[in-house]
N, C-alpha and C positions, 0 to 999 in steps of 0.2 A: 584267338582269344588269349592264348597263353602269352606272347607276344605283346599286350597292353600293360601299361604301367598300374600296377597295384593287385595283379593278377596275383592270387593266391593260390585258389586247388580248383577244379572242376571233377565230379563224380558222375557216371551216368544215371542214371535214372535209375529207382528204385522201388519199386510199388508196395508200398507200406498198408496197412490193415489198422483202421481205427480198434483198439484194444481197452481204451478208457475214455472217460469223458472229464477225469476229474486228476488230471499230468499231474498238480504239484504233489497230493498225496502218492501218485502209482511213482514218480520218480525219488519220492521219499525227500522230498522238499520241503522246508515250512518259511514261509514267507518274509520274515523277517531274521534268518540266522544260514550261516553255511554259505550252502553254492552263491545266494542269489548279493549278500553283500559282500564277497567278497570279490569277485569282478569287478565292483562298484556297482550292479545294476545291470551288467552290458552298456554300460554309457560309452561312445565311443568302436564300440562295433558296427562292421557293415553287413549284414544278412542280404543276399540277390539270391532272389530264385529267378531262374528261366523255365519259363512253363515252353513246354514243346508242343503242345496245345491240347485241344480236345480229342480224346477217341470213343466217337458215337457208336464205336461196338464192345464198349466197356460193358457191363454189368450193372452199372448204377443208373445207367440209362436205357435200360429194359423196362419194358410194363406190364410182363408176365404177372398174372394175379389182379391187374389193374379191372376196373368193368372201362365198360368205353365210355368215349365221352357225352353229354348228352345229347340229343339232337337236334337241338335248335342251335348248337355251337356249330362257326363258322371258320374254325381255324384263326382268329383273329386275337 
């Protein structure tokens, strides 16, 4: 990958923790001044994520706590 033309950084992976639901405030952002016009917007940047895929023994996809499903369900 490093080797392809327009290659900039690659980082490994990093398992980040939802901490807000509300970025521009907790980043101390406000919408119209600062960071966000002064890039122009991001106009002109390229963001790529590579998802490495799913891990079904994550924690988010546990159903500890869950009741079961009812029983006329069919898996379907």
């Amino acid at each position: 990958m490093e080797k392809k033309d327009g290659f900039v950084t690659a980082r490994p992976q990093k398992v980040l923790s939802l901490h807000t639901t509300h970025s521009l405030k907790f980043l101390g952002l406000q919408q119209y001044l600062g960071f966000w016009s002064g890039p122009n917007y991001g106009k002109g940047v390229i963001i790529r994520v590579i998802d490495s895929g799913v891990l079904p023994n994550h924690p988010s996809f546990g159903d500890e706590g869950m009741p079961p499903p009812p029983a006329k369900w069919k898996g379907k």
